[in-house]
GUTIPA-707466 format. One line per 3 residues: for each residue x, y, z of N, C-alpha, C. Coordinates in Angstrom, 1 decimal, m for minus. Layout:
BEGIN
X,Y,Z,X,Y,Z,X,Y,Z ~ ...
//
This chain:
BEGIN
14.3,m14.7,m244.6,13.1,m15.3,m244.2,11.9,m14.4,m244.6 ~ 11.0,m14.9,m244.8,9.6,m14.2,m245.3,9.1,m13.3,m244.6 ~ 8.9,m12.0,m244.4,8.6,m10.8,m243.5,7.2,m11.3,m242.6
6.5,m12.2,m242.6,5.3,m12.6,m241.6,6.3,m13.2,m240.6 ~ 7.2,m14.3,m240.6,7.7,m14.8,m239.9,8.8,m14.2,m239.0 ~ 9.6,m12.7,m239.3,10.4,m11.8,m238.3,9.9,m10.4,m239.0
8.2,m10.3,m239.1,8.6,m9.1,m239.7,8.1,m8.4,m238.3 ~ 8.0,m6.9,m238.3,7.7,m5.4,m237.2,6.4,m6.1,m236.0 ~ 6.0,m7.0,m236.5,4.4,m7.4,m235.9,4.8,m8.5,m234.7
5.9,m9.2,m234.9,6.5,m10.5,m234.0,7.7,m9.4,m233.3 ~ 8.3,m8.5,m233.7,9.6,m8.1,m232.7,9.0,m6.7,m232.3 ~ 8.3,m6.4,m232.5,7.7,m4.8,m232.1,7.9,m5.2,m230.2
7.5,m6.1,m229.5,7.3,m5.5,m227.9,9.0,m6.3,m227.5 ~ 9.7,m6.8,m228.6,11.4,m6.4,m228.0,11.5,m5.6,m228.3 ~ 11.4,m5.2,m229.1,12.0,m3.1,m229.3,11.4,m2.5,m228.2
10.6,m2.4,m228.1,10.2,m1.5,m226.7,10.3,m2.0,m225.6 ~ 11.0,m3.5,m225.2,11.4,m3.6,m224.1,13.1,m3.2,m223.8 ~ 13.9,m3.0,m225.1,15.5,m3.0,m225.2,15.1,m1.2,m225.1
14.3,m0.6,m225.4,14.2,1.0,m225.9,14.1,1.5,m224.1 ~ 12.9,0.4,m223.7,12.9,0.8,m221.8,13.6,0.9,m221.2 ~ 14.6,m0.6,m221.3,15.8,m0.8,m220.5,16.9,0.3,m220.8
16.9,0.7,m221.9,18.2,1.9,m222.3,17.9,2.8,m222.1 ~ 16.6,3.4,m221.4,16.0,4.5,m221.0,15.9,4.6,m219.6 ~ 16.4,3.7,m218.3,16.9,3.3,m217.7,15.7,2.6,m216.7
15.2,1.6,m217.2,14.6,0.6,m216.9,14.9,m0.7,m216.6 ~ 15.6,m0.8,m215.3,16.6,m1.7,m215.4,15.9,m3.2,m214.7 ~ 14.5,m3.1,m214.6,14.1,m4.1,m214.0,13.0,m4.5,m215.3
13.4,m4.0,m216.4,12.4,m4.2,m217.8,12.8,m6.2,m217.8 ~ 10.7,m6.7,m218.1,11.4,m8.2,m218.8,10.5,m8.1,m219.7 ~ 10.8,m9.2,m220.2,10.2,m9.6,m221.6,9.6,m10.8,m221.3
8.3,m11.0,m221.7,8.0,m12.7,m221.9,7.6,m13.3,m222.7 ~ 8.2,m14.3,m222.6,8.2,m15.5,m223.7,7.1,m16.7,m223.8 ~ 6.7,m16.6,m224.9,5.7,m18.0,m224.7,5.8,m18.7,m225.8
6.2,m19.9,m225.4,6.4,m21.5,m226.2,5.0,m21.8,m226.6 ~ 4.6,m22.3,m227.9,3.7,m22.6,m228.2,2.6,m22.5,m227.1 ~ 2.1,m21.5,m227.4,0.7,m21.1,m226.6,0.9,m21.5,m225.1
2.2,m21.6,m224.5,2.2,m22.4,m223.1,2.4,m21.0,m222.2 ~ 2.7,m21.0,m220.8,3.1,m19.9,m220.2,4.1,m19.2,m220.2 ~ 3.8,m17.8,m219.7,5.0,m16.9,m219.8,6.3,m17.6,m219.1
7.6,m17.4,m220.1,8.7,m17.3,m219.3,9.4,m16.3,m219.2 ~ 9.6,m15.5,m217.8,10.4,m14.0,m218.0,11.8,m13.9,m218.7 ~ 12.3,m13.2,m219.4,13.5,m12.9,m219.6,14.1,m11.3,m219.2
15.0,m11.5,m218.0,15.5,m10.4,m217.8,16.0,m9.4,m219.3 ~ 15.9,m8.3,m219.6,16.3,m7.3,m221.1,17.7,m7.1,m220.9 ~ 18.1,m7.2,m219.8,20.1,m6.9,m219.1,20.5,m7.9,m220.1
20.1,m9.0,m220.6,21.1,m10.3,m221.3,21.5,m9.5,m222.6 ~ 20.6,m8.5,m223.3,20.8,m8.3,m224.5,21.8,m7.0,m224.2 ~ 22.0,m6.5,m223.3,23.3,m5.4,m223.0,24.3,m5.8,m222.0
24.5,m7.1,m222.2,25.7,m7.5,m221.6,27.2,m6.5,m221.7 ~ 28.2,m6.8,m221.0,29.4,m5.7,m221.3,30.2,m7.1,m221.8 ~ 31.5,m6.8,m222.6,32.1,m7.9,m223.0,32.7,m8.7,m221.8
33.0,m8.3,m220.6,33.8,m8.6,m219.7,32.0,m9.8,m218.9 ~ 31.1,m9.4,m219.6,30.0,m10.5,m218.7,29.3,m11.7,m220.1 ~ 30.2,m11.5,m221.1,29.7,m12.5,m222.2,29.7,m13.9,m221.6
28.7,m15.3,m221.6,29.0,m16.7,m221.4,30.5,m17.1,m222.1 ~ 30.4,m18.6,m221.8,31.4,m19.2,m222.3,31.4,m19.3,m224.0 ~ 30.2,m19.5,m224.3,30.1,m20.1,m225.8,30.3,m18.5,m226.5
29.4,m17.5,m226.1,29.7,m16.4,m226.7,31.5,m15.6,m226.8 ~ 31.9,m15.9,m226.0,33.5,m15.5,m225.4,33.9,m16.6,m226.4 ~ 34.1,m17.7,m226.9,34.5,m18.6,m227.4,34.3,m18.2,m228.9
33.3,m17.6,m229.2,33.2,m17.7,m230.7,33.3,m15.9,m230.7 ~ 33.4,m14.7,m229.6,34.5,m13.8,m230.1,36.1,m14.2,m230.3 ~ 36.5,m15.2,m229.2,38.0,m15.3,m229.7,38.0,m16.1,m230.8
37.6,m16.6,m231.3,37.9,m17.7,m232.9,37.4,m16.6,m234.3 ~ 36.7,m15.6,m234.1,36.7,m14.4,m234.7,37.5,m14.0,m235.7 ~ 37.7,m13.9,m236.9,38.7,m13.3,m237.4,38.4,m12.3,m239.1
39.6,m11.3,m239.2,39.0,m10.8,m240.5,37.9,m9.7,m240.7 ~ 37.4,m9.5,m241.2,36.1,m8.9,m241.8,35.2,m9.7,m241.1 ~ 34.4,m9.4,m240.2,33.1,m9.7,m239.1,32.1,m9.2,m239.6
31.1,m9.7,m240.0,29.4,m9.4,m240.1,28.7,m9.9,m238.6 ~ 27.8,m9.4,m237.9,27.4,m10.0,m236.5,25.6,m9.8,m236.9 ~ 25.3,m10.8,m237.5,23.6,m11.1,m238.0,23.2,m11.6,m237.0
21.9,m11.0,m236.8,20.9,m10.6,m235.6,21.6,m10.1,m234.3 ~ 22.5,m8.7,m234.5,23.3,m8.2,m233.7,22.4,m7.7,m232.2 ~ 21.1,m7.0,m232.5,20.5,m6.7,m231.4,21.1,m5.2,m230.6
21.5,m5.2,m229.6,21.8,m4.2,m229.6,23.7,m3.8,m229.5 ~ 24.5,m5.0,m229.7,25.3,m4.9,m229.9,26.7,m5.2,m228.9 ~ 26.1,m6.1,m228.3,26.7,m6.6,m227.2,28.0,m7.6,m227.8
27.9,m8.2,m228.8,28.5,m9.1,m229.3,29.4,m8.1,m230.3 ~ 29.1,m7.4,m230.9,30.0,m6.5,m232.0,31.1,m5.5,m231.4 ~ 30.4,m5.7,m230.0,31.1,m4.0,m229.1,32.7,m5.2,m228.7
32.4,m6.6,m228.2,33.5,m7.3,m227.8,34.6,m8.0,m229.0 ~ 33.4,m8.3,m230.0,34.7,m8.0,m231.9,35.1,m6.5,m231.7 ~ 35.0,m5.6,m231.3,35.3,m4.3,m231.6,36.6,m4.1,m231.3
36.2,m4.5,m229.4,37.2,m4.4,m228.4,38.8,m5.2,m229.2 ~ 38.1,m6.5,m229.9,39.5,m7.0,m230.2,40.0,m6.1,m231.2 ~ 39.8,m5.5,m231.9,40.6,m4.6,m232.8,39.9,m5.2,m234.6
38.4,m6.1,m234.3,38.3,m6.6,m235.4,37.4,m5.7,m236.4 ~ 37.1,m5.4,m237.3,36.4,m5.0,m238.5,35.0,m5.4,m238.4 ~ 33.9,m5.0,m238.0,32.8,m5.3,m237.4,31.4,m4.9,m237.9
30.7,m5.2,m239.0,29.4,m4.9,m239.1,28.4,m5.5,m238.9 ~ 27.3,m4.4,m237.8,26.7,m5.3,m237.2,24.9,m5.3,m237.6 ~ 24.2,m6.3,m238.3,23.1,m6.3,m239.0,22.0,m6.4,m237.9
21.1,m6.0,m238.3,19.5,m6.0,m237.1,18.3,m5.7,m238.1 ~ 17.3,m6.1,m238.1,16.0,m5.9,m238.4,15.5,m4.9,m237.9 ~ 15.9,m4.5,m236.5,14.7,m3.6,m235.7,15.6,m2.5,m235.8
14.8,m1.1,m235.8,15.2,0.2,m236.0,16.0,0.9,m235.0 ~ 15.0,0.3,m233.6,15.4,0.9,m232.2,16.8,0.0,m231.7 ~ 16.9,m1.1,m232.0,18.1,m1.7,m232.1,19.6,m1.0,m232.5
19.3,m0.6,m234.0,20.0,m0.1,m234.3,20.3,1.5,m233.8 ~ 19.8,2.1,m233.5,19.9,3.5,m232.3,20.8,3.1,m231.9 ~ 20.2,2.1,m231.0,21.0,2.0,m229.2,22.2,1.5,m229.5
22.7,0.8,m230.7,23.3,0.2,m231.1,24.7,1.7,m231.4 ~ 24.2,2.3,m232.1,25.1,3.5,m232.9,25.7,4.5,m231.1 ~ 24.9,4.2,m230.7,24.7,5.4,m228.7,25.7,4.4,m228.4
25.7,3.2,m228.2,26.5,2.3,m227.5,27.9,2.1,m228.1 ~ 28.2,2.9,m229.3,29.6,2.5,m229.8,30.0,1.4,m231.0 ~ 29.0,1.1,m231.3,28.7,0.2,m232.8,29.4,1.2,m233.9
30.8,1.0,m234.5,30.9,1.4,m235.4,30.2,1.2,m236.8 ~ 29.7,0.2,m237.1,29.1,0.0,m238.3,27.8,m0.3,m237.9 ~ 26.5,0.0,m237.8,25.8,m0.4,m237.5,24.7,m0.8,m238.5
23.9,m1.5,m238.8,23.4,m1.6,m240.0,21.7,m2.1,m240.0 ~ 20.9,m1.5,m240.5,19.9,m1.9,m240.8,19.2,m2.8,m241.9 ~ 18.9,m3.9,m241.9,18.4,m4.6,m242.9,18.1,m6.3,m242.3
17.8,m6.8,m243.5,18.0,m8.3,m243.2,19.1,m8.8,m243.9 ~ 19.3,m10.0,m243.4,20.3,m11.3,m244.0,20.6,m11.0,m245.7 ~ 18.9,m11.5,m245.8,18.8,m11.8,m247.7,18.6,m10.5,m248.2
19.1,m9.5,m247.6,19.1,m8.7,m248.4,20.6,m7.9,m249.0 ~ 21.6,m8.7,m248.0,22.7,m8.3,m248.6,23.7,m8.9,m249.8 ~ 24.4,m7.8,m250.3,25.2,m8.6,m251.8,25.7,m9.8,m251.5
25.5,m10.5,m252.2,26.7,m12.1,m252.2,27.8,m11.5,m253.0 ~ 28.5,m11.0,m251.9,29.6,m10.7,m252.9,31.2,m11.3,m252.1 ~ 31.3,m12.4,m251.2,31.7,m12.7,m250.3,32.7,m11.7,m249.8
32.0,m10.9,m248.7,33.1,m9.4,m248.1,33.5,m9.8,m247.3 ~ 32.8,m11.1,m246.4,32.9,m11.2,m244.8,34.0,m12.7,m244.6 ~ 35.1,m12.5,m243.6,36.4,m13.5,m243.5,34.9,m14.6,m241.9
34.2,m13.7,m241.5,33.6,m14.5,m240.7,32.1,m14.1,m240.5 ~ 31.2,m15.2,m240.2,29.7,m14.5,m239.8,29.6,m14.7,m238.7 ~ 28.9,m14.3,m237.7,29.1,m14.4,m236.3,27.2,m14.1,m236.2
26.4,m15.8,m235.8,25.1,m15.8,m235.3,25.0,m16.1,m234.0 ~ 24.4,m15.6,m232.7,24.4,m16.5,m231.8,23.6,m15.7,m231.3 ~ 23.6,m16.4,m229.8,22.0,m16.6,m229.0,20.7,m16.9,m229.7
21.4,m18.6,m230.2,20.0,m19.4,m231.0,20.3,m18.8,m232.4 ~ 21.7,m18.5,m233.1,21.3,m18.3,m234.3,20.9,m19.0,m235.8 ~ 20.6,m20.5,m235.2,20.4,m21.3,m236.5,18.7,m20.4,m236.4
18.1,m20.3,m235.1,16.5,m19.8,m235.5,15.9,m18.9,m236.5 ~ 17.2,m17.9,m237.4,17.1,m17.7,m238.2,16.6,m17.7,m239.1 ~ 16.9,m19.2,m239.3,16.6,m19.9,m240.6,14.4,m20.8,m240.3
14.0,m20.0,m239.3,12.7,m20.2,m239.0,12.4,m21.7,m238.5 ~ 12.6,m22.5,m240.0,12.4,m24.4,m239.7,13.2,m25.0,m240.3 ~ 12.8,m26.2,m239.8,14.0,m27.4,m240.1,14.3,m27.2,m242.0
13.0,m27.4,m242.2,12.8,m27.4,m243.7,13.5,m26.1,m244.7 ~ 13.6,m25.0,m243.9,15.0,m24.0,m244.2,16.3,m23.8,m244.2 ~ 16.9,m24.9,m243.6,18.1,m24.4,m243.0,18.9,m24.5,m244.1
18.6,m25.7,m245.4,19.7,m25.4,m246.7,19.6,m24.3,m247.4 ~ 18.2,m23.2,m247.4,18.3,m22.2,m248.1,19.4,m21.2,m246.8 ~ 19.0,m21.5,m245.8,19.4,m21.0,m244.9,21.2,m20.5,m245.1
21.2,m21.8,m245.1,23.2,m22.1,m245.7,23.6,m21.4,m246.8 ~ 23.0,m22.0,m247.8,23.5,m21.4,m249.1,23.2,m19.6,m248.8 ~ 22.6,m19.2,m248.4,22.8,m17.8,m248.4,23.9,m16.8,m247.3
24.1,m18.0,m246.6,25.3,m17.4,m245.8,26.2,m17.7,m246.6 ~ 26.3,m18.6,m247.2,27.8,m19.2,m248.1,28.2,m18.0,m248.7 ~ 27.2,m17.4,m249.9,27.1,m16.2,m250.6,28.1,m15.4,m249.5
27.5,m14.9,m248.2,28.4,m13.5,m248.0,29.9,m13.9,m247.3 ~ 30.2,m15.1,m247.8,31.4,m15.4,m246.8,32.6,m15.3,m247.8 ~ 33.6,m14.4,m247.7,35.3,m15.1,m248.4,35.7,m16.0,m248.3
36.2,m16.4,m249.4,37.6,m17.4,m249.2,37.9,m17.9,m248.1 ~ 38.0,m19.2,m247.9,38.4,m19.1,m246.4,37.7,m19.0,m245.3 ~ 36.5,m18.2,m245.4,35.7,m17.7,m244.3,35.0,m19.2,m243.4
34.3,m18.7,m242.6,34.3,m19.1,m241.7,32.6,m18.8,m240.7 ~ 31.7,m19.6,m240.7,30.3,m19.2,m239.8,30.5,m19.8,m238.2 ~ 30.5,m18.6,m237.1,30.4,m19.4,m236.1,28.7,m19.1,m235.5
28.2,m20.0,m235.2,26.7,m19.7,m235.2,26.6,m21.2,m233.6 ~ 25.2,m20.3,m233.2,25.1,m21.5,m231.7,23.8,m22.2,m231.9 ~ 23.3,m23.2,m231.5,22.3,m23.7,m230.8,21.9,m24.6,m229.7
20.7,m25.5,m229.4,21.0,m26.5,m228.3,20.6,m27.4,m228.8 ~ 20.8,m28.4,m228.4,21.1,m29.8,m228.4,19.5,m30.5,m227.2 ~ 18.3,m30.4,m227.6,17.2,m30.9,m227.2,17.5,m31.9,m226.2
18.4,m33.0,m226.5,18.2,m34.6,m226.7,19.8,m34.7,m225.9 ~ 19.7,m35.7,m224.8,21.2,m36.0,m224.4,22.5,m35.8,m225.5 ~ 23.6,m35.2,m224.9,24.8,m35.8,m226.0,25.6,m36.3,m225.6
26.2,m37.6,m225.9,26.9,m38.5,m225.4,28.9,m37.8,m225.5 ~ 29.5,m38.1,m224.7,30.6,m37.9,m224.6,31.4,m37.2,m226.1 ~ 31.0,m38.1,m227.2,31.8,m38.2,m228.7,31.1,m37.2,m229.4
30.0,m36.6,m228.8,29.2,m35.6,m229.8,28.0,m36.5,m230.8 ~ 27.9,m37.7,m229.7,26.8,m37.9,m231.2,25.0,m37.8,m230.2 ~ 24.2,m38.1,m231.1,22.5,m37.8,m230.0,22.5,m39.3,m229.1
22.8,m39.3,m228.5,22.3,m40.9,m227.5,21.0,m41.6,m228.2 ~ 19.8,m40.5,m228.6,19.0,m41.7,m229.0,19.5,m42.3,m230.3 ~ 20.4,m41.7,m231.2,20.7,m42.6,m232.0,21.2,m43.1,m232.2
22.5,m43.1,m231.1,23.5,m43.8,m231.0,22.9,m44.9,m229.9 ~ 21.9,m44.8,m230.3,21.5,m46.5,m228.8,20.0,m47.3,m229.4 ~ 19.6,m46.4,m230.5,18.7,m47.2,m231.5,19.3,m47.9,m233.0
21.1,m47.4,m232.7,21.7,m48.2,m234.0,21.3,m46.9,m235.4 ~ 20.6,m46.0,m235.2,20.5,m44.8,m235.9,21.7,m44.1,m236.4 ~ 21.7,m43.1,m237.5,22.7,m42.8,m237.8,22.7,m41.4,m237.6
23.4,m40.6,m236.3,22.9,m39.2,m236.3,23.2,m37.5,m237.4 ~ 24.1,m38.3,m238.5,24.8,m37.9,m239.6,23.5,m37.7,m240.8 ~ 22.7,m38.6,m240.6,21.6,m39.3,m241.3,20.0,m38.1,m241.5
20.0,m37.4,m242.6,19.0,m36.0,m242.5,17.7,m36.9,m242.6 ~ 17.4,m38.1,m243.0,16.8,m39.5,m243.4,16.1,m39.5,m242.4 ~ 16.8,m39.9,m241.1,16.7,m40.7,m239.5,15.9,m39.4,m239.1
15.3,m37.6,m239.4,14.8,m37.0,m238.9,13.3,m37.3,m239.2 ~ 12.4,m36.7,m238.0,11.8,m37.0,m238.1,10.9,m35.8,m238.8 ~ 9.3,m36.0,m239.3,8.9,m35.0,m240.0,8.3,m34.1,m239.1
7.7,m34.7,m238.0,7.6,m33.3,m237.0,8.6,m33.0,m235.9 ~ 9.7,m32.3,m236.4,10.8,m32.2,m235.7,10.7,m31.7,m234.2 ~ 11.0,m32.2,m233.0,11.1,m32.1,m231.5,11.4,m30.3,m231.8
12.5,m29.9,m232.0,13.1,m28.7,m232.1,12.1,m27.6,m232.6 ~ 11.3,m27.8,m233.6,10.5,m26.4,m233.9,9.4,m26.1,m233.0 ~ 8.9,m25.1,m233.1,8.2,m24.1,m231.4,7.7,m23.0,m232.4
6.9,m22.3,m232.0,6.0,m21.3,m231.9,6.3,m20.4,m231.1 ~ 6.8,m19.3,m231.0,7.2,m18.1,m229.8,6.5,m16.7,m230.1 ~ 6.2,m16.5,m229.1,5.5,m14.8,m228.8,6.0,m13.9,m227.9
6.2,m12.6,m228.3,6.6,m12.2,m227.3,6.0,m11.3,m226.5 ~ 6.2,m11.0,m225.6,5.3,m9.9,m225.0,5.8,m8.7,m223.8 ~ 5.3,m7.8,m224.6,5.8,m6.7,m223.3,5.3,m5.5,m222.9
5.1,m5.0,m221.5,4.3,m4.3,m221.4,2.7,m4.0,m221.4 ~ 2.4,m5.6,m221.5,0.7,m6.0,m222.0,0.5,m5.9,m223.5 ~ 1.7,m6.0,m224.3,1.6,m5.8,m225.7,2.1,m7.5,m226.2
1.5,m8.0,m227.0,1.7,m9.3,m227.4,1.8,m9.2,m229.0 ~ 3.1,m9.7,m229.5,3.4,m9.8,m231.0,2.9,m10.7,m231.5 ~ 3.7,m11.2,m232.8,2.8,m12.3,m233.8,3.3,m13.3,m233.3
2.9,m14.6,m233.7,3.8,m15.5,m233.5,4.5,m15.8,m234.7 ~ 6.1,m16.4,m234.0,6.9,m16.7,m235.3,7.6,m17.8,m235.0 ~ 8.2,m18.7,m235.7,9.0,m19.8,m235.5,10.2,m20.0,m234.9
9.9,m20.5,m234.0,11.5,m21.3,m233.3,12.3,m22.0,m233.4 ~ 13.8,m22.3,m233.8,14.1,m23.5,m234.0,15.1,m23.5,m233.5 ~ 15.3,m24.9,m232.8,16.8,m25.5,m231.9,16.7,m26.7,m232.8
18.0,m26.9,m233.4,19.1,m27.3,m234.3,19.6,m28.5,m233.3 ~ 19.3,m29.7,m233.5,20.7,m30.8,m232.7,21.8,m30.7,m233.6 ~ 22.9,m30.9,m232.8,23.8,m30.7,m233.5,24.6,m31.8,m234.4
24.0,m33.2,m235.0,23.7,m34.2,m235.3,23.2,m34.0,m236.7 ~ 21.9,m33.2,m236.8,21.0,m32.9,m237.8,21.5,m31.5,m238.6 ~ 22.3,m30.4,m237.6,23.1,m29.6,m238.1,24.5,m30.1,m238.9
24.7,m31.4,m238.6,26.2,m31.9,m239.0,25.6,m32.2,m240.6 ~ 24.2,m33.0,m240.5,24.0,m33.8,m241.7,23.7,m32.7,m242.9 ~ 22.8,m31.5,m242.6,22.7,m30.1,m243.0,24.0,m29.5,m243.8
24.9,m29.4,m243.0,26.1,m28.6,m243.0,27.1,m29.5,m244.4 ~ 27.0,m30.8,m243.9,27.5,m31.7,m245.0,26.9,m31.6,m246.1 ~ 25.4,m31.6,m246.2,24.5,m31.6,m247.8,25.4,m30.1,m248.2
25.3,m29.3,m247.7,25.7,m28.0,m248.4,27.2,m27.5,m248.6 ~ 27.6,m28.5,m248.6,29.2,m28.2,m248.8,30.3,m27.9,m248.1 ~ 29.6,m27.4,m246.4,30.4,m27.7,m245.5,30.8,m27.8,m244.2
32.1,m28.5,m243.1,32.3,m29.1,m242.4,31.7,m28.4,m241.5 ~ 31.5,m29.1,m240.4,30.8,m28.6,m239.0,31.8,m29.0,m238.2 ~ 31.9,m28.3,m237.6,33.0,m28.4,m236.0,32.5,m27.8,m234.9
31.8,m28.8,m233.7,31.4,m28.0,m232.4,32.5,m27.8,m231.7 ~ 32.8,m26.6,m231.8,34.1,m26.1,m230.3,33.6,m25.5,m229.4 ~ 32.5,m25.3,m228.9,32.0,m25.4,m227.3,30.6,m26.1,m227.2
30.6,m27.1,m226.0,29.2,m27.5,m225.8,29.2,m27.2,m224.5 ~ 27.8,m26.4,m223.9,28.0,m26.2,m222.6,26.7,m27.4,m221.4 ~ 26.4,m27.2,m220.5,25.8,m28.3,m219.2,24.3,m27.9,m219.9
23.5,m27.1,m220.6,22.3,m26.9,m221.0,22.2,m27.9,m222.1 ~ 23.3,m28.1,m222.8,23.0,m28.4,m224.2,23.2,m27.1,m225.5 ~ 23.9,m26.2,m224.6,24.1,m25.4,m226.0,25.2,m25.5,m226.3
25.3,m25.4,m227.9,26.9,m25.8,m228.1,27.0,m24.2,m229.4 ~ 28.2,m24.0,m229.9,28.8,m23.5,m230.4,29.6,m24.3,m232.2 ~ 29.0,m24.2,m232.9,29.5,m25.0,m233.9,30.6,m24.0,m235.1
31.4,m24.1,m235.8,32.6,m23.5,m236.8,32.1,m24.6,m238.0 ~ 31.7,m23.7,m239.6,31.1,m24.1,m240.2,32.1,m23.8,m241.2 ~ 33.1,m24.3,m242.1,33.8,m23.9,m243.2,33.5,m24.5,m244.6
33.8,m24.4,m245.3,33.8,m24.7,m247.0,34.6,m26.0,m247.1 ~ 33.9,m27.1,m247.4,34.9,m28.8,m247.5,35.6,m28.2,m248.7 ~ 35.6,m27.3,m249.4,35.9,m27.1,m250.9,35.8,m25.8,m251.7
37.3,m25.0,m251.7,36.9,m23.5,m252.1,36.5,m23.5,m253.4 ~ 35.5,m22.4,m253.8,35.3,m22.4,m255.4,36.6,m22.1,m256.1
//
């Protein structure tokens, strides 16, 4: 993604709210604001969870884990410490500097500084591991196929993306969107989207009376992720949907090179 949209200017007051809480500030929050709307607090404890306090979806996509693990937008390493724990092979990528600190103090064997597009396509990784909102990544709707193709690049043979988002919009029993399955729509259908997608947002963050840039948000239905997933070559499989609407999707190759 283009350094205005995740560069130092938008994540600067999470680094200094994850640098508080590890400094032992344990009532440090963060707030979030949705398109210019009001703050919503987020406790900083979520991003130092212990593996034994991971959710269901997160716990779901360490055990389907396998191989060579890359953990993109690792943060401070909450998710790499519980690949660790399984005995798996673990590097874990972050943009922010103080991230990666607390990351290396906490037991991160590989810890890594950089972005996404900046590493070799040289497929090293048997799995990619995005979550807590990792299609947002990919900034907007209008990215998500560069978005793809450049994870394809770092994945082996075989390999395997487990990445999360939420589902805006009812989901009916079978996994499809109710509104399109009750307008005769086709939710397979990248067509049937609309051009100003429900899902993209504007977010800021703020902390400490410090307010970053704004950058883009995106929640992915998992519908529009399927139709996505299919243009780019490959299958989508949600193996956890939880009572919010977040689900957990397994993204593999319809077709090895």
């Amino acid at each position: 993604m283009p350094e205005p949209f995740f560069g130092p200017e938008a994540w600067s007051p999470l680094e200094k709210s994850l640098r508080a809480y590890f400094e032992g500030d344990r009532e440090a929050r963060l707030n979030v604001f949705a398109d210019e709307g009001e703050a919503d607090p987020m406790d900083v404890s979520i991003f130092f969870r212990s593996p034994g306090d991971l959710g269901e979806g997160d716990r779901t996509a360490v055990d389907l884990a396998r191989g060579r693990v890359l953990d993109i937008g690792a943060g401070v390493g909450s998710i790499s410490l519980a690949l660790q724990a399984r005995g798996l092979q673990v590097a874990a990528l972050e943009v922010m500097p103080e991230a990666v600190k607390i990351m290396r103090v906490r037991g991160v064997v590989d810890p890594r500084l950089g972005r996404m597009e900046d590493m070799p396509r040289d497929g090293s990784f048997d799995t990619l591991v995005l979550l807590m909102n990792g299609i947002a990544l990919a900034g907007t709707l209008a990215r998500v196929p560069e978005f793809l193709r450049q994870l394809d690049g770092l994945l082996a043979p075989g390999g395997q993306i487990l990445i999360d988002s939420t589902d805006l919009v009812p989901v009916s029993a079978d996994g499809q969107e109710e509104a399109a399955r009750t307008s005769g729509g086709d939710p397979w259908s990248i067509e049937s989207v609309e051009e100003d997608y429900p899902g993209e947002f504007q977010y800021q963050l703020e902390f400490s009376g410090q307010k970053g840039a704004p950058f883009p948000q995106l929640f992915l239905d998992s519908g529009t992720f399927g139709s996505l997933a299919v243009s780019g070559g490959f299958r989508m499989d949600v193996v956890w949907r939880g009572d919010g609407g977040g689900y957990l999707a397994k993204l593999t190759r319809v077709a090895e090179p």
